[in-house]
mmCIF file of the C-alpha atoms, coordinates in Angstrom:
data_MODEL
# 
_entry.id   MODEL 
# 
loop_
_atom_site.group_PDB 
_atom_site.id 
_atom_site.type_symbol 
_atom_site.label_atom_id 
_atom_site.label_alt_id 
_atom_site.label_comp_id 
_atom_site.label_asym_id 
_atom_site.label_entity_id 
_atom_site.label_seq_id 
_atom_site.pdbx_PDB_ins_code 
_atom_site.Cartn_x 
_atom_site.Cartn_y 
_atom_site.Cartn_z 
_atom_site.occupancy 
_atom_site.B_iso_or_equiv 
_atom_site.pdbx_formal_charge 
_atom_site.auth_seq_id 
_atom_site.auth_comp_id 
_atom_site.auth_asym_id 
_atom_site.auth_atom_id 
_atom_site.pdbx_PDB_model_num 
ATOM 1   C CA . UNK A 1 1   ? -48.731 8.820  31.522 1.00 0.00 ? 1   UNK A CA 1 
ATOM 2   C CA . UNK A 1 2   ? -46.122 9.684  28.845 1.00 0.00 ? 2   UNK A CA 1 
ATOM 3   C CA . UNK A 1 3   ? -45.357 13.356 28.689 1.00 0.00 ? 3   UNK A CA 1 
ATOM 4   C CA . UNK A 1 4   ? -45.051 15.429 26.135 1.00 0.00 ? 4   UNK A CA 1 
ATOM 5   C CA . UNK A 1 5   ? -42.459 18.117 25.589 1.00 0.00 ? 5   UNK A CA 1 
ATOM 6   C CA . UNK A 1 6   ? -42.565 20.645 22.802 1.00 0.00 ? 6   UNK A CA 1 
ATOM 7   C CA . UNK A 1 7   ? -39.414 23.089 23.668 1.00 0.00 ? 7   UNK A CA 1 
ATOM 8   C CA . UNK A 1 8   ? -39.341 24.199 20.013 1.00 0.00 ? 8   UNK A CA 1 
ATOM 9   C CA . UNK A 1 9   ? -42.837 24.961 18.070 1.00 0.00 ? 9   UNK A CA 1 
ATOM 10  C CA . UNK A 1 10  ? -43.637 21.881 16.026 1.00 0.00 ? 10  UNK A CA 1 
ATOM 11  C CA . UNK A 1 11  ? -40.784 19.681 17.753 1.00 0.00 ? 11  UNK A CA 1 
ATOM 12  C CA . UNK A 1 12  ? -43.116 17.645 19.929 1.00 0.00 ? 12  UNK A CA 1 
ATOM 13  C CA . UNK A 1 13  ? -41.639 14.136 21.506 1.00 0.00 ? 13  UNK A CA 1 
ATOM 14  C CA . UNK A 1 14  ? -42.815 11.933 23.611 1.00 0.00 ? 14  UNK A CA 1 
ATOM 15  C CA . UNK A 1 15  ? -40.251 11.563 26.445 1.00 0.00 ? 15  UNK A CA 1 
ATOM 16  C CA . UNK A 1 16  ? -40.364 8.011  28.848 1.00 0.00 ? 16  UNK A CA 1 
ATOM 17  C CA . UNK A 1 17  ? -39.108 6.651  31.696 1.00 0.00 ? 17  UNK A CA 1 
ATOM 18  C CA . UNK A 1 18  ? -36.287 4.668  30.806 1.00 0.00 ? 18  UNK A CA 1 
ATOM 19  C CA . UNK A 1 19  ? -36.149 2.767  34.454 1.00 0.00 ? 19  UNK A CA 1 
ATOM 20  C CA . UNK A 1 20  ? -32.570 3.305  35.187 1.00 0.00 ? 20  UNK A CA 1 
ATOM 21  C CA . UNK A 1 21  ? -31.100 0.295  37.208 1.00 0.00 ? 21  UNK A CA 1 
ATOM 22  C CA . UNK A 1 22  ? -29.971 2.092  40.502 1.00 0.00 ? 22  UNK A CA 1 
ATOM 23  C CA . UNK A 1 23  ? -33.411 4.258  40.581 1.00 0.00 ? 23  UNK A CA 1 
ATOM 24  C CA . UNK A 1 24  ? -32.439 8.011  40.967 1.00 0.00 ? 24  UNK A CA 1 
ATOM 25  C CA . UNK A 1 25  ? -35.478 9.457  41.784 1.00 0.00 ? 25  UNK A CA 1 
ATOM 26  C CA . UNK A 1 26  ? -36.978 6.698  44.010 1.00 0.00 ? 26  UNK A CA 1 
ATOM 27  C CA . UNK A 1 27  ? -33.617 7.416  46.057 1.00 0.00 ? 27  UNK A CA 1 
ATOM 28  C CA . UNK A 1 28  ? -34.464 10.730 46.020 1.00 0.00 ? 28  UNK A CA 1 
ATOM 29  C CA . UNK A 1 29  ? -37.575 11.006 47.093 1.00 0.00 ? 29  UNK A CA 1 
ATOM 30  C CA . UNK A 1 30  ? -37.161 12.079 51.161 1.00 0.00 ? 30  UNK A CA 1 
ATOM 31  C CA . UNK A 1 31  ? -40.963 11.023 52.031 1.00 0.00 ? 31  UNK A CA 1 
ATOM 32  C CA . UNK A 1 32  ? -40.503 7.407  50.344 1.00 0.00 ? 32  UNK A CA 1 
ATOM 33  C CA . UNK A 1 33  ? -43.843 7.959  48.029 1.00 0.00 ? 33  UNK A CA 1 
ATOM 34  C CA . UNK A 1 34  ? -42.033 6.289  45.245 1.00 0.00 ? 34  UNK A CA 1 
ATOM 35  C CA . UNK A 1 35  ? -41.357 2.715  44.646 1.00 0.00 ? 35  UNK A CA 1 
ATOM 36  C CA . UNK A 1 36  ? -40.151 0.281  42.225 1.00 0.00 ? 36  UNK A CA 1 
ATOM 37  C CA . UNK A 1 37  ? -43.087 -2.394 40.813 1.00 0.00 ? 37  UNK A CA 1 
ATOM 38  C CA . UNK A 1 38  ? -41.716 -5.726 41.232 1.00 0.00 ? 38  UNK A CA 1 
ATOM 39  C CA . UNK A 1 39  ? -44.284 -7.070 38.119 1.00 0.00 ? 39  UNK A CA 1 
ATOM 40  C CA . UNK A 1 40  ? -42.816 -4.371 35.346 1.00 0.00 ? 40  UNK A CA 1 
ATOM 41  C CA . UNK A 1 41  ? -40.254 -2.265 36.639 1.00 0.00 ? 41  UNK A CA 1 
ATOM 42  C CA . UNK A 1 42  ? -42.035 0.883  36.662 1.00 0.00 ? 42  UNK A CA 1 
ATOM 43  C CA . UNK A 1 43  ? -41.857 3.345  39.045 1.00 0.00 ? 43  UNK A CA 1 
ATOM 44  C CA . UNK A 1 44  ? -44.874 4.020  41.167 1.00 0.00 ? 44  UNK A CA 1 
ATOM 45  C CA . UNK A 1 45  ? -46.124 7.064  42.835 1.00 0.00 ? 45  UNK A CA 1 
ATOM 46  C CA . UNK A 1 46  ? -47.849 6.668  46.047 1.00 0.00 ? 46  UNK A CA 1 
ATOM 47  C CA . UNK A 1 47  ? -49.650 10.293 46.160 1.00 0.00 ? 47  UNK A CA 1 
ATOM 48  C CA . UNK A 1 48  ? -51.046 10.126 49.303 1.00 0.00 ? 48  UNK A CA 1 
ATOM 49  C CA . UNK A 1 49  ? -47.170 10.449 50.856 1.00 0.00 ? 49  UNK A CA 1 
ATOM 50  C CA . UNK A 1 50  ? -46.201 12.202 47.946 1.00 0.00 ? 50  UNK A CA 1 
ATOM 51  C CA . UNK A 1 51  ? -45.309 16.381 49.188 1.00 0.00 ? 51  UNK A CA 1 
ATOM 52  C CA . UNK A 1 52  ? -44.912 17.523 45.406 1.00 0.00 ? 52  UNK A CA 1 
ATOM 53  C CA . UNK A 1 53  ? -41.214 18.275 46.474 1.00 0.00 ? 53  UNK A CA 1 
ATOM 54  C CA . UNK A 1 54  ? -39.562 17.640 43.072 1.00 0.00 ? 54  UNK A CA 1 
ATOM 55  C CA . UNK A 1 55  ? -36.607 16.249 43.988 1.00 0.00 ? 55  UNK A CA 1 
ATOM 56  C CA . UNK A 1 56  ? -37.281 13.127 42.179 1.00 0.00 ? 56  UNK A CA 1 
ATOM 57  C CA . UNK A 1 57  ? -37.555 15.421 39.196 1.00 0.00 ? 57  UNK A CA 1 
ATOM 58  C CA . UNK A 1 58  ? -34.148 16.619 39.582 1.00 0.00 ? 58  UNK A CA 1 
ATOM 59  C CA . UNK A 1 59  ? -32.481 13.366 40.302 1.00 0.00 ? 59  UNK A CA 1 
ATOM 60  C CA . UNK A 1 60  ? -33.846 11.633 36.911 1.00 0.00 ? 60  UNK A CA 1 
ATOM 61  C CA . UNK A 1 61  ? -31.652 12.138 34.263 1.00 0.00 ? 61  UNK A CA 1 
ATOM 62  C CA . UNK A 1 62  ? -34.260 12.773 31.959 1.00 0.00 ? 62  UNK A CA 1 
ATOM 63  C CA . UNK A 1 63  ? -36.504 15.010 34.056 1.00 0.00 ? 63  UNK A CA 1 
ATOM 64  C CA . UNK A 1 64  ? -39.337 12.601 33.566 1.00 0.00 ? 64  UNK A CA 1 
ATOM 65  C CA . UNK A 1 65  ? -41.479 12.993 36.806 1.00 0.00 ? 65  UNK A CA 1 
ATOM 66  C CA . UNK A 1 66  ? -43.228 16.152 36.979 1.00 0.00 ? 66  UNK A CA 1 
ATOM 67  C CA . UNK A 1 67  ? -46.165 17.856 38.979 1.00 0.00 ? 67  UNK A CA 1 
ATOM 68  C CA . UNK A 1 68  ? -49.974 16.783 38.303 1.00 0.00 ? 68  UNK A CA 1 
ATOM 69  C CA . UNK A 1 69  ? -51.475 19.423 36.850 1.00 0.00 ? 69  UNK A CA 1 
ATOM 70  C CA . UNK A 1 70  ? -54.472 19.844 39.530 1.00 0.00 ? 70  UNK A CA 1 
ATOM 71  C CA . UNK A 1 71  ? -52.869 17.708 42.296 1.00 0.00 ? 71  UNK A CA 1 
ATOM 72  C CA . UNK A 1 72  ? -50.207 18.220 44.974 1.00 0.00 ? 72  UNK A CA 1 
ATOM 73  C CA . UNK A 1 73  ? -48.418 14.955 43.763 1.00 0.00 ? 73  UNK A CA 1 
ATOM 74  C CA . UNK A 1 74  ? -46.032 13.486 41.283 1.00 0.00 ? 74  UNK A CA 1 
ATOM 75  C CA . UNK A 1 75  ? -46.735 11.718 38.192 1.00 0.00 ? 75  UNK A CA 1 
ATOM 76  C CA . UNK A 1 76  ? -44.378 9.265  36.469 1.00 0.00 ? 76  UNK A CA 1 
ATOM 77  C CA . UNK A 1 77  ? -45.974 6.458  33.860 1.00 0.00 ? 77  UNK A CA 1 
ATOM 78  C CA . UNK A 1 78  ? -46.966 2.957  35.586 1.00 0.00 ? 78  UNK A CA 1 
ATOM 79  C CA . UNK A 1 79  ? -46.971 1.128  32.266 1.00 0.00 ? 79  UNK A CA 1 
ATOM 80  C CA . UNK A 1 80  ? -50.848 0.176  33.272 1.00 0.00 ? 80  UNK A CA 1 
ATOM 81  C CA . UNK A 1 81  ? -49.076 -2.803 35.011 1.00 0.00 ? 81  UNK A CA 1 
ATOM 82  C CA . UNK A 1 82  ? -47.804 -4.352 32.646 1.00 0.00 ? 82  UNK A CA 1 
ATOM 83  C CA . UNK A 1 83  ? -50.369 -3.466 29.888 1.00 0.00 ? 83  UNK A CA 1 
ATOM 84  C CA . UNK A 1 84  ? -49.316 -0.011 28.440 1.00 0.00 ? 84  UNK A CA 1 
ATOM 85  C CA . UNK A 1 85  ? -53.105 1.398  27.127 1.00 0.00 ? 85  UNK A CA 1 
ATOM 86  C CA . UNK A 1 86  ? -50.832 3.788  24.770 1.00 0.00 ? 86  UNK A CA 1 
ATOM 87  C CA . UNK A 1 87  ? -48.939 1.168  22.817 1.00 0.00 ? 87  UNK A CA 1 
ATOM 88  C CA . UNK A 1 88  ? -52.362 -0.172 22.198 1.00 0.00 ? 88  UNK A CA 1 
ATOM 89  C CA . UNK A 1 89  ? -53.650 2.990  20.928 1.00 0.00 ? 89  UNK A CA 1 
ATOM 90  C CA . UNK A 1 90  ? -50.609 3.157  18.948 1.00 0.00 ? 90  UNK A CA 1 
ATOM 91  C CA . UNK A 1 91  ? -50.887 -0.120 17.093 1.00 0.00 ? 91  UNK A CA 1 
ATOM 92  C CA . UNK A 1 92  ? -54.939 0.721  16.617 1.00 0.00 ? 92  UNK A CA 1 
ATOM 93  C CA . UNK A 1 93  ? -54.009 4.194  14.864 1.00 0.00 ? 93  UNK A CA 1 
ATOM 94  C CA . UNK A 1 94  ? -51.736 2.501  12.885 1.00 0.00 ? 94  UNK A CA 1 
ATOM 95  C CA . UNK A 1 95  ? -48.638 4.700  13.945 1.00 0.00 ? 95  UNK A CA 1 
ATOM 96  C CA . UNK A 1 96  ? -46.580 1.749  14.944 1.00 0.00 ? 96  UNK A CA 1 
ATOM 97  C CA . UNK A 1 97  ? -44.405 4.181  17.090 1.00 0.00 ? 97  UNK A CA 1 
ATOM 98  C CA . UNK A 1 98  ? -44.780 2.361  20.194 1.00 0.00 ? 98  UNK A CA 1 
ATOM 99  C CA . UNK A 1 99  ? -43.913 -0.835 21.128 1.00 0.00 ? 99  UNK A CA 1 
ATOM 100 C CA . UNK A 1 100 ? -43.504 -2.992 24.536 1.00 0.00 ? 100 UNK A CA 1 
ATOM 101 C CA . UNK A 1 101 ? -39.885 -5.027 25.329 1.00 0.00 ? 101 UNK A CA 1 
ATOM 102 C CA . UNK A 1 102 ? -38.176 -6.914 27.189 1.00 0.00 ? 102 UNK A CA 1 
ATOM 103 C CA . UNK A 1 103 ? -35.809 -5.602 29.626 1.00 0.00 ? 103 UNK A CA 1 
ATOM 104 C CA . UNK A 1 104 ? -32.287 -6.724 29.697 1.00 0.00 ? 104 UNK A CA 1 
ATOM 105 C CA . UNK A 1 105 ? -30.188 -6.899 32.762 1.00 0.00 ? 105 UNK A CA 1 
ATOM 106 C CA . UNK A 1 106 ? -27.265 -6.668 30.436 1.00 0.00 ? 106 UNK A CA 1 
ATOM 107 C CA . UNK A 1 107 ? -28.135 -3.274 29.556 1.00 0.00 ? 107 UNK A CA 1 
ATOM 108 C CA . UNK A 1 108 ? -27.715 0.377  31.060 1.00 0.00 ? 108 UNK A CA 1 
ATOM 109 C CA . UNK A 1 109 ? -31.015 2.144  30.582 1.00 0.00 ? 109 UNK A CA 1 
ATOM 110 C CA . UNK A 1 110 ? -29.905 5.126  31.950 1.00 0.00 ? 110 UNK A CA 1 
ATOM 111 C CA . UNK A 1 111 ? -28.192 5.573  28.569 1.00 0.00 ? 111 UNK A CA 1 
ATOM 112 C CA . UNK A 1 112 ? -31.160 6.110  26.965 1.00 0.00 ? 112 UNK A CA 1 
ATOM 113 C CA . UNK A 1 113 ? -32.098 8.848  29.896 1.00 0.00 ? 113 UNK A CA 1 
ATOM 114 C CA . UNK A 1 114 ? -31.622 12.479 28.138 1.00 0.00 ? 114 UNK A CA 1 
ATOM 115 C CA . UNK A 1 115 ? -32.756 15.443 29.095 1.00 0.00 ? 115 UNK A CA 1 
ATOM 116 C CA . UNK A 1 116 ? -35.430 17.228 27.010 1.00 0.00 ? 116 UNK A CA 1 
ATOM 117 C CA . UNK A 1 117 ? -33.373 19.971 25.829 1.00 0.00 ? 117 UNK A CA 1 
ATOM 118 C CA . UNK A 1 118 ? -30.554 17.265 24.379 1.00 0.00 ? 118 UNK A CA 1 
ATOM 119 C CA . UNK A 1 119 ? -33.326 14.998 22.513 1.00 0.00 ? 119 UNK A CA 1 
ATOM 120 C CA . UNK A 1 120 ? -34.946 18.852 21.421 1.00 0.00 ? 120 UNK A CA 1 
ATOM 121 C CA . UNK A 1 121 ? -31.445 19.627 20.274 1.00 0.00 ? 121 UNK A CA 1 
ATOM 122 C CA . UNK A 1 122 ? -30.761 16.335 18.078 1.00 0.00 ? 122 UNK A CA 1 
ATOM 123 C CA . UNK A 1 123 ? -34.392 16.609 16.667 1.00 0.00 ? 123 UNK A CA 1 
ATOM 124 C CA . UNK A 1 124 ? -33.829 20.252 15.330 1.00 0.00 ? 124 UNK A CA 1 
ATOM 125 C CA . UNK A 1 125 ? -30.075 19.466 13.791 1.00 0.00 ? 125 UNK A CA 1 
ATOM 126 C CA . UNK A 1 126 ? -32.447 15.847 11.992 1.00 0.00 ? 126 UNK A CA 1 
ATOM 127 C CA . UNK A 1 127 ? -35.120 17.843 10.753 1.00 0.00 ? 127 UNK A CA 1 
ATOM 128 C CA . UNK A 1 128 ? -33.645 21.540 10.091 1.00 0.00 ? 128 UNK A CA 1 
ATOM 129 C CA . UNK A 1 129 ? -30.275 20.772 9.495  1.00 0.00 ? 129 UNK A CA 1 
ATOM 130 C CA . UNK A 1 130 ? -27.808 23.226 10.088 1.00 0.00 ? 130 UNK A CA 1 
ATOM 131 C CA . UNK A 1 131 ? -30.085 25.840 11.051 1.00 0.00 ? 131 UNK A CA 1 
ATOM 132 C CA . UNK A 1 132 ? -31.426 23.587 13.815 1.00 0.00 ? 132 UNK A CA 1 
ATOM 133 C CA . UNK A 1 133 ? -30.030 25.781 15.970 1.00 0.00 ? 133 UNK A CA 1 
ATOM 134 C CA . UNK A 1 134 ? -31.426 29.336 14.941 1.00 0.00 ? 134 UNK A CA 1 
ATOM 135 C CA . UNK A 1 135 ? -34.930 27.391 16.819 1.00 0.00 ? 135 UNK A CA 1 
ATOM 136 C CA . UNK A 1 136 ? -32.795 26.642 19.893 1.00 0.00 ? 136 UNK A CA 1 
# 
């Protein structure tokens, strides 16, 4: 499940997991309810253990978990094992936004972890320029 944030009207962005190497929030999590899949990388919930505590939400660095909206349990994207449904609906509505790659070990994804309010930031300054932050 991607989410979604929208902190300024008409500033929607999706916002994903970027699978940091060392795991914060599966670390985190005191009831060991999340995991890492050894096929893609993704982190999995396991919501039967899962208490809804949110401290895995705190330890990501880009607040990516968060609450189900009906359900006592976490929800972070599984990639659909491998086979992300979303980057196919992407290609099919000819948005070409979304795209699948290869991870890296070379690389630090946890660079690419930001919190919502620093990607809303950025977006405002790109699109409003310097009264980006008169929406802030």
């Amino acid at each position: 499940m991607i989410r979604v944030f929208m902190l300024v009207p008409g500033l929607e962005f999706p916002h994903f997991c970027a699978q940091c190497e060392d795991y914060p929030c599966v670390e985190s999590c005191p009831v060991d309810a999340l995991r890492v899949s050894k096929k893609t990388g993704a982190v999995l919930v396991d919501s039967e253990k899962c208490t809804a505590c949110g401290q895995c939400i705190d330890a990501c660095p880009g607040r990516i978990p968060h609450m189900h909206p009906r359900e006592k349990h976490i929800v972070i994207c599984d990639l659909c094992n491998g086979d992300p449904q979303c980057v196919k609906v992407c290609r099919k509505g000819s948005w070409n936004v979304l795209r699948t790659v290869s991870r890296r070990d070379e690389t630090s994804y946890k660079l690419y972890a930001r919190k919502p309010e620093e990607v809303t930031r950025d977006l405002a300054a790109k699109i409003y320029g310097e009264k980006g932050d008169e929406y802030l």
